[in-house]
N, C-alpha and C positions, 0 to 999 in steps of 0.2 A: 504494500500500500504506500501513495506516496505521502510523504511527508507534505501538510499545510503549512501554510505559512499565508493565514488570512490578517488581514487588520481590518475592523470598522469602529469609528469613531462617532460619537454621535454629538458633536460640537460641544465636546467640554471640554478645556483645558487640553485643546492637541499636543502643549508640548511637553505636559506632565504623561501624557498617556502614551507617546510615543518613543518617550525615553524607556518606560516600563517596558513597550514593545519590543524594544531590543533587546531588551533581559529575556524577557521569558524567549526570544526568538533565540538565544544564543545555547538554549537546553532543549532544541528542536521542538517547541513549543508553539501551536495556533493557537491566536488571540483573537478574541470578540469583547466587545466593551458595550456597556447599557446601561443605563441613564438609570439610576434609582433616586430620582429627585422626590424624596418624601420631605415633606414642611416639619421640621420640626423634630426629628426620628435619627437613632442610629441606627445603622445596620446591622443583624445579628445573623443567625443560622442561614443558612442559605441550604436549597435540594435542588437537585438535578434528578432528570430521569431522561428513559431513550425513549424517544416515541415513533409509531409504528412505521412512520416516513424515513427513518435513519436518524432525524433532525434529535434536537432534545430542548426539553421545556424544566426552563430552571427559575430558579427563584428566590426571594429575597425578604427575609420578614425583618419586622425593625422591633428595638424595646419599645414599650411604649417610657416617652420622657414629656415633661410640660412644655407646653408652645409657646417660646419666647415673647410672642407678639402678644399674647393674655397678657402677657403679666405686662407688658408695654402698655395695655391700655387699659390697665386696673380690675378687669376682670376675671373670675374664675379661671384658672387653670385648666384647658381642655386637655384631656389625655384620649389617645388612639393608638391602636396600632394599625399598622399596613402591611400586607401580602403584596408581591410584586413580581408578577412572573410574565417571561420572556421566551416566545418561541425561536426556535431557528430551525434550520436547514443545516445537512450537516459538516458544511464547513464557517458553521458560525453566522451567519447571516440572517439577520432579526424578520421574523414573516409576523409577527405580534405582538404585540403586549398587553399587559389586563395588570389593572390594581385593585387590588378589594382593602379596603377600611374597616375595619371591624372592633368594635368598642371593648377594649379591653379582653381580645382574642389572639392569641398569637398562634400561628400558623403551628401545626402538629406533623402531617404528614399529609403525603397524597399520589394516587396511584394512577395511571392510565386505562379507558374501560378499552374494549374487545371494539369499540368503533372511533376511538384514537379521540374519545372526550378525557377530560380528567377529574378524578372525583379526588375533593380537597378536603381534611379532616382537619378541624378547629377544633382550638380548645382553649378554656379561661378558668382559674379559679373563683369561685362566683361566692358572693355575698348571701344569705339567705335571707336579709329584710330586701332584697331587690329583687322580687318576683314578676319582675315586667312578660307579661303578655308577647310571644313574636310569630309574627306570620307565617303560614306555614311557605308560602312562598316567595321570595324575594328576587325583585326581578334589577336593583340598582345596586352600584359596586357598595355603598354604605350601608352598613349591616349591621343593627342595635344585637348584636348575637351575646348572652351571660354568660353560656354553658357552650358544652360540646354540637357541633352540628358536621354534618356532609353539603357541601356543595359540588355541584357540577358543574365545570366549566368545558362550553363548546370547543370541538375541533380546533374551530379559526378564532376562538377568543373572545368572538362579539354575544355569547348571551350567559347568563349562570344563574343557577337554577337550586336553589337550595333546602334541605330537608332536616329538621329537626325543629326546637332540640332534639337530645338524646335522652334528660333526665328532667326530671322535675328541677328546676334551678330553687323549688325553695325545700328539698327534701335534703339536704348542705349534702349533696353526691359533688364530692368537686372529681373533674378531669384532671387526671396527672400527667398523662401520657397515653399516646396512639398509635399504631403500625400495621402499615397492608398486610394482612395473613389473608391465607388461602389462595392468592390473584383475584378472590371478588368481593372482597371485602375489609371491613378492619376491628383490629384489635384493641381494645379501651381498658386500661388500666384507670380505675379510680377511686377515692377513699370517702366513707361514709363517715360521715360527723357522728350523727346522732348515735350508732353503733360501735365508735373506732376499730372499724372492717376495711378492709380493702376486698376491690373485686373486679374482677375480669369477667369483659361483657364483648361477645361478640357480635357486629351487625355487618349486615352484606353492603353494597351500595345503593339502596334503594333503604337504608336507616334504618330498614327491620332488624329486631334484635332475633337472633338466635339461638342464642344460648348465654347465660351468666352463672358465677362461680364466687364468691365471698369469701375472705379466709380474715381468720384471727391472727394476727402476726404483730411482732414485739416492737415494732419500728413502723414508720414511715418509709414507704418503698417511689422510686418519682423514676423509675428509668423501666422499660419495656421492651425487653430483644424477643423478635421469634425466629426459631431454629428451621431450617433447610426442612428437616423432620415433621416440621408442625407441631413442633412442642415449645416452650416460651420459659426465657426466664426473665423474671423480674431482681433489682437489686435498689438496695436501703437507698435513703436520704443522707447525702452526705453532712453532715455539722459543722458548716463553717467556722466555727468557733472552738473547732479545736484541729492543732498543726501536728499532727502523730505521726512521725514519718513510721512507726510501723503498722499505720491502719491496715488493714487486711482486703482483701476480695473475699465479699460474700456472694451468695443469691440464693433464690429458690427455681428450681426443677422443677415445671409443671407440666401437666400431660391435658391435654384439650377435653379428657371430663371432670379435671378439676383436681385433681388429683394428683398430688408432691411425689417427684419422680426422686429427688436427691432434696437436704439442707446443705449446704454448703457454709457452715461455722453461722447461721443465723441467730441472734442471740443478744441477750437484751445487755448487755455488760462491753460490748465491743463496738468502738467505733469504725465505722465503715469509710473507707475510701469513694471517691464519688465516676463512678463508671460513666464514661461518655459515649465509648461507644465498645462492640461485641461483634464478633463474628465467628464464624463455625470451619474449620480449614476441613483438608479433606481427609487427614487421619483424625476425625473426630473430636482434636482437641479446638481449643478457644483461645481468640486473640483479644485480649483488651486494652484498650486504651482510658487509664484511670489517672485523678488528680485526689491529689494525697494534699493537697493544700498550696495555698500559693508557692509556686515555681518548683512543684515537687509532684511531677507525674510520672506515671511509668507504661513501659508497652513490654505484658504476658502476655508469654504463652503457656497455656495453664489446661488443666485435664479437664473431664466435666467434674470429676471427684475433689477437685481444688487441688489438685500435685503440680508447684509449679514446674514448668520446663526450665526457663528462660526469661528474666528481663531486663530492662534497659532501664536506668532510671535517669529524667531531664527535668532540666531546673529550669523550666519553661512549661507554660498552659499547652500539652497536647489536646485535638480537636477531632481527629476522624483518622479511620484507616480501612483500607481496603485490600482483598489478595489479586493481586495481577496473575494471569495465567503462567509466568512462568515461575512457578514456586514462592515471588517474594512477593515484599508487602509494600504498598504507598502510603504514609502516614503524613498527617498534616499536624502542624503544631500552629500557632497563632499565625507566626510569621515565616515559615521552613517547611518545606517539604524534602520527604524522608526515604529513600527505598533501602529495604532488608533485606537478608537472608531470610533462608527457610533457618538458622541456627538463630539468629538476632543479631547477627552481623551487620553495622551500616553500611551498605556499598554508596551510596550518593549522598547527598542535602545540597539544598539550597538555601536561600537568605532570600526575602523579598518583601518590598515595601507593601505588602497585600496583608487582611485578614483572610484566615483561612478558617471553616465555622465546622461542626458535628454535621453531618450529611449533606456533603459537598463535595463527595469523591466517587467517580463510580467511573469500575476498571469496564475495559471494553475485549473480547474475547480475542481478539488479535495481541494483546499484550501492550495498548497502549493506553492511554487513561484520560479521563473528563476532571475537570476540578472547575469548581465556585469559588470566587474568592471574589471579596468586598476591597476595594480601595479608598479607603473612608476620607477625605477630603478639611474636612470636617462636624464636627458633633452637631452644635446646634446652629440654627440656620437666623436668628434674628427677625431681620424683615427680609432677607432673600431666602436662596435654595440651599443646599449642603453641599451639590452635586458630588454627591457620594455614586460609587461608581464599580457596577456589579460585571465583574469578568467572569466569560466563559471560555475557560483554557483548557485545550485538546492537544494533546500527546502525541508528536508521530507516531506513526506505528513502525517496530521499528524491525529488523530479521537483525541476527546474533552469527555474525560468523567467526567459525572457530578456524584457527591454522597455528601450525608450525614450523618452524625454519633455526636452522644453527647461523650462526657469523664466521665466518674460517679461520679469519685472522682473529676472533676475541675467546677460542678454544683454550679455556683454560687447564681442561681436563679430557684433553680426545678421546681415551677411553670409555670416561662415562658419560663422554658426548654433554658436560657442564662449559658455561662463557663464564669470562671473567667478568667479576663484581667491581673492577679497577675504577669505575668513572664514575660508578655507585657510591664504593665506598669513601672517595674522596669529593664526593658532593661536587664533581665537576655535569654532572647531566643537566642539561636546563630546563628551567620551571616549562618556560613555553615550547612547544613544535619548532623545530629546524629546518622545516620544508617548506619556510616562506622566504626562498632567495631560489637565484639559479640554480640548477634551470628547473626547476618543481613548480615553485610559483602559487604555493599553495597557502593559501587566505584566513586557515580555519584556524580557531579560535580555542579548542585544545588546550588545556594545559594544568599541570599538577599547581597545588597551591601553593607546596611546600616540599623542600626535602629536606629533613631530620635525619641525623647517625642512624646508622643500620642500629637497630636492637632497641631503641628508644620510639615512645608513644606520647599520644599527645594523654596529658591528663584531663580524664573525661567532665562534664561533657566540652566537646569539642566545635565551634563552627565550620569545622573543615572536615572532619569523621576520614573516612577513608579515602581523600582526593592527595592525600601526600604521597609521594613516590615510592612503590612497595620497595622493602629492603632487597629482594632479588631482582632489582630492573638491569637489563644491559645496554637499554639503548631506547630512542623513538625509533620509530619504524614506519611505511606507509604505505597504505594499502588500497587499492585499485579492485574496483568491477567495473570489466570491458564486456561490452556486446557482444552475445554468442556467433552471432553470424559475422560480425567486424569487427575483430578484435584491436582495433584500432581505435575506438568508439569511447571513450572514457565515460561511465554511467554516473558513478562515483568515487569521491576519494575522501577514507577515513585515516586519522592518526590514531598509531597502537602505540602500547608496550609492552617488549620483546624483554621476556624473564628468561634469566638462568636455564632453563630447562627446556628451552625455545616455543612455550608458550605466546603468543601473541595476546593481549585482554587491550577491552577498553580501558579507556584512564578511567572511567568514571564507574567503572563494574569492574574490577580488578583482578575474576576469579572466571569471569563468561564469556572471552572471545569479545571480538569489536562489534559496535554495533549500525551497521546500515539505514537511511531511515531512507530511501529510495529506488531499491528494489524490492518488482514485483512478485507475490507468492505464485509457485508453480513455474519459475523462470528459472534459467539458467546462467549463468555468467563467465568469462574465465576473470582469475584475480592474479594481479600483481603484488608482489613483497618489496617494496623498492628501499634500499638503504642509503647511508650519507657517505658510506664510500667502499662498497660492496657491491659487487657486480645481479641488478636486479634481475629476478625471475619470475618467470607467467606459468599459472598452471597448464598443465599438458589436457586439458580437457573442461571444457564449462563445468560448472559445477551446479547443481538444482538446489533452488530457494526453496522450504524449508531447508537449512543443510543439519544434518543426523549426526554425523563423525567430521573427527577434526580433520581437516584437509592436510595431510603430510608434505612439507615441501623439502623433506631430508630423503625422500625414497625421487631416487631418477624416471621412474616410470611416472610419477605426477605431476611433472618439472618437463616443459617445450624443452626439447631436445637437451632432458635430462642430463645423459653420458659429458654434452660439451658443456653443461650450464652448472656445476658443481663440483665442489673439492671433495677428494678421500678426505673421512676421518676414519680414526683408527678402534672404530667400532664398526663392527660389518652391518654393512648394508644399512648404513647410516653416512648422508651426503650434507657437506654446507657449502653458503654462498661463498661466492669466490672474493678475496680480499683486492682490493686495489685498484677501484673507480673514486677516486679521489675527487676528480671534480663531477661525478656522478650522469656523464653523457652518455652511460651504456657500453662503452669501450675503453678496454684500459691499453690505451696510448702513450707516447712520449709525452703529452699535455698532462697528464698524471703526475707521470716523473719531474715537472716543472713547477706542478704543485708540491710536491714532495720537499723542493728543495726550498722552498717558500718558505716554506716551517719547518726546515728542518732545526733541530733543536729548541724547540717550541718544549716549555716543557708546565706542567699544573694547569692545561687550558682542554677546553673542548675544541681539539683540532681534526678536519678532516681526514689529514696525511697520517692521523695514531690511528693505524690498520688494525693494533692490537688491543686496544682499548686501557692503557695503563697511563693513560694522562700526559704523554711526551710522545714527540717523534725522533724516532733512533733510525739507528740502523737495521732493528727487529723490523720497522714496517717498509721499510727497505726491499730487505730481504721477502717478507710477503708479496711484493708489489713484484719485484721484478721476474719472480717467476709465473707472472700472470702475463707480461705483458705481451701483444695482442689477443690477447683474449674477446672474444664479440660477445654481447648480447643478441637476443633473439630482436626481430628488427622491432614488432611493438612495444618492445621496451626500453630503445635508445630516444634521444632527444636529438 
């Protein structure tokens, strides 16, 4: 799939919005930008979803806060809140928008029906001496709504159609929390005053109830996950007012007739950490992302039995997480976004001037990912607007190519087919890419953040996590997909790095091969390994996207005419690239030897002419060079 790279702007502030743009465009990122001009309102949760067209309809609810302008002209305080949702198409491109106003209702959840309307779940904690009367039908975006209610919003936006309440607003049943279960309906967590009950209520989209369930429980419960299974678990009220860094993960295990599948540590003596969000992986265990109190959250991985795996603990508001199709995790924290291992490894983050909110992330089955994220502008709005400023950010989608290759000249151990760590260890490797000079020419934007002594870590938590240069790097590297039928045809070009073991990884996944965001699945390609002074090589055969197995470039049968394009090492049947393209035209010439002598005795620098990788040029890369020389490349691979 190809990589977007959309921008729309909707006349706010183009050159705040398009500085942003280049951020998220430099992490293969398409952007969409939408106007959340609410009077008065900050922005808080945002949801996304996919709708039946490819497109997706996301959206934007705000706290409610006082309207400046009341209190400007000595009047009551009006409080609202607002729902703001935005269709697109799907490369981002706004086909709608709809606002609903709703008094003292903040947006809950809301799911897509089977004719691509969307049924929207509200919800408020309500007063019981305010037992207002409300119509069963409401046909204007302002909605006097106390309690929990469903609306339906058309297709294209233009009508909505509302059904409730759900409860008596004066029987004190306040809504805690709501979630699509089943695909046709939702699930209603809420607590009974008059009884100190809670209960799970279920209603299709048409606001019928179908079933409810009441339990006696020691706590205040305000959070509602339901499992792949169609089982649910609910988790405690967190107590702001108390900072226990060893609050616990609790919940309750319930089975849809009502009935307690597990307790997991529930219990009226233990304060509870505050779950934000839950998901279910597919060895049956649970990922959570929980907040232990200001700037103390964690991301488990945890059994359904509570036996922790694994977790990470950050001194920052985490917000949502989702599992990507290839084993890891996307986590959003306030202002960072995160990708994991399946162990709890950080492979990436980022930094950005964005809020990131609880259901605002939803992975896309190709492996690349949706995010909501608010650019708040400012809080309160006075006598103008906020233009607060709601992104819809799409993920290339991106293919993972694996390869390997040796350096001939940087064999520090021919036997066991190891390169030398010489330009590693002495911190001469550079932060940025190499391959933006003659004759490569290449633009991109690559580059480690940092490089620390081998054996030394950053002390957690870190802004940089795993983007410093792994302790086994040998070198950048750069890698090419050329058109199977004209291998002449450059598709694309990625920057690697080439570990010890002649692994190739992206900088920015350091364990999974480079990552592509431009070729198509089902395609073929051949690839080039081009180095900074190593005679480069093209695979002996396209290769088919998805790719299964690492593409070997040490065995001569996968390497354009193998036999002439690689050096013996002295492990059998194990080949590397040839040392001594110096100034990297594809052929090593007397133009080489003239480079050579440029630098010769060049010594603690990142020089082309150090054939052998030990930070000087001697006579050692001498000696590698001249025994190359005439050597060709294959002709797509000269300059």
């Amino acid at each position: 799939m190809n990589a977007l790279k959309y921008f729309h702007a909707y006349g706010i502030c183009i050159l705040t919005l398009f500085n942003m743009h280049l951020l998220l465009a430099q992490d293969n990122f398409a952007v969409s930008q939408h106007n959340v001009n609410m009077l008065g309102n900050v922005p808080s949760d945002n949801y996304v979803i996919k709708s039946n067209d490819n497109g997706f309809l996301t959206s934007a609810k705000s706290r409610t806060v006082y309207s400046l302008l009341s209190n400007i002209n000595g009047s009551t305080p009006v409080s609202h809140s607002y729902a703001s949702f935005f269709k697109t198409n799907d490369i981002g491109e706004q086909l709608w928008s709809y606002q609903l106003q709703i008094d003292s209702a903040p947006l809950a959840t809301y799911q897509r029906t089977t004719d691509n309307a969307y049924v929207i779940a509200c919800k408020a904690y309500t007063d019981a001496s305010n037992c207002t009367v409300i119509p069963e039908v409401i046909d204007s975006s302002i909605v006097p709504l106390h309690n929990f209610g469903l609306f339906t919003l058309s297709s294209e936006g233009d009508s909505l159609q509302y059904s409730g309440p759900l409860f008596d607003v004066c029987a004190q049943e306040h809504i805690i929390d709501a979630q699509v279960y089943n695909n046709d309906g939702f699930l209603v967590l809420s607590y009974i005053a008059t009884t100190n009950s809670h209960a799970l209520s279920y209603y299709n989209q048409n606001a019928i109830l179908q079933w409810k369930h009441t339990y006696e429980l020691p706590h205040s419960f305000n959070r509602l996950f339901v499992l792949p299974d169609n089982t649910f678990i609910i988790t405690p009220k967190y107590d702001n007012t108390v900072t226990d860094e060893n609050m616990k993960l609790h919940w309750l295990h319930l089975q849809a007739d009502g009935s307690i599948i597990n307790n997991v540590n529930i219990d009226a003596e233990t304060n509870h950490a505050q779950v934000r969000k839950l998901i279910t992986l597919d060895d049956n265990t649970l990922l959570i992302v929980s907040n232990n109190g200001a700037y103390n959250s964690r991301l488990t991985k945890i059994t359904l039995e509570g036996i922790v795996i694994w977790q990470q603990i950050f001194d920052q508001t985490l917000s949502d997480v989702v599992l990507l199709s290839n084993n890891k995790y996307l986590m959003a924290s306030r202002h960072h976004l995160y990708i994991f291992a399946d162990n709890g490894d950080i492979l990436w983050t980022r930094a950005y001037n964005l809020h990131f909110f609880s259901n605002g992330l939803l992975a896309d089955e190709n492996g690349s990912f949706v995010v909501t994220a608010i650019h708040i502008q400012s809080c309160f709005c006075g006598l103008g607007s906020p233009n607060n400023i709601l992104y819809l950010v799409k993920s290339a989608a991106f293919q993972t190519i694996k390869t390997k290759a040796l350096l001939g000249g940087m064999l520090s151990d021919s036997i066991a087919a190891n390169m030398s760590l010489g330009l590693r260890t002495d911190l001469l490797i550079p932060l940025e890419q190499p391959f933006n000079q003659a004759p490569w020419h290449v633009e991109h934007e690559e580059a480690f953040s940092t490089a620390i002594p081998i054996g030394m870590s950053w002390e957690y938590p870190s802004p940089v996590a795993n983007i410093a240069q792994p302790d086994n790097l040998v070198d950048w590297v750069l890698l090419e997909a050329r058109d199977a039928v004209d291998n002449t045809m450059v598709i694309e070009q990625r920057l690697g790095a080439l570990l010890s073991d002649g692994n190739i990884v992206d900088v920015y996944d350091q364990d999974n091969g480079v990552y592509f965001y431009n070729l198509q699945e089902g395609t073929a390609y051949y690839f080039i390994i081009r180095h900074r002074n190593h005679l480069d090589v093209m695979s002996s055969m396209p290769i088919s996207i998805p790719q299964n197995d690492t593409y070997d470039f040490t065995q001569t049968s996968l390497v354009m005419d193998g036999e002439n394009q690689l050096m013996n090492t002295d492990t059998p049947n194990t080949y590397a690239l040839i040392p001594g393209d110096i100034n990297g035209d594809g052929v090593i010439t007397v133009n080489d030897f003239n480079s050579y002598i440029d630098e010769l005795s060049t010594i603690s620098s990142y020089a082309n002419s150090d054939l052998d990788g030990n930070g000087s040029t001697t006579v050692s890369d001498y000696n590698h060079m001249i025994l190359n020389i005439s050597k060709i490349g294959v002709a797509a691979i000269r300059y």
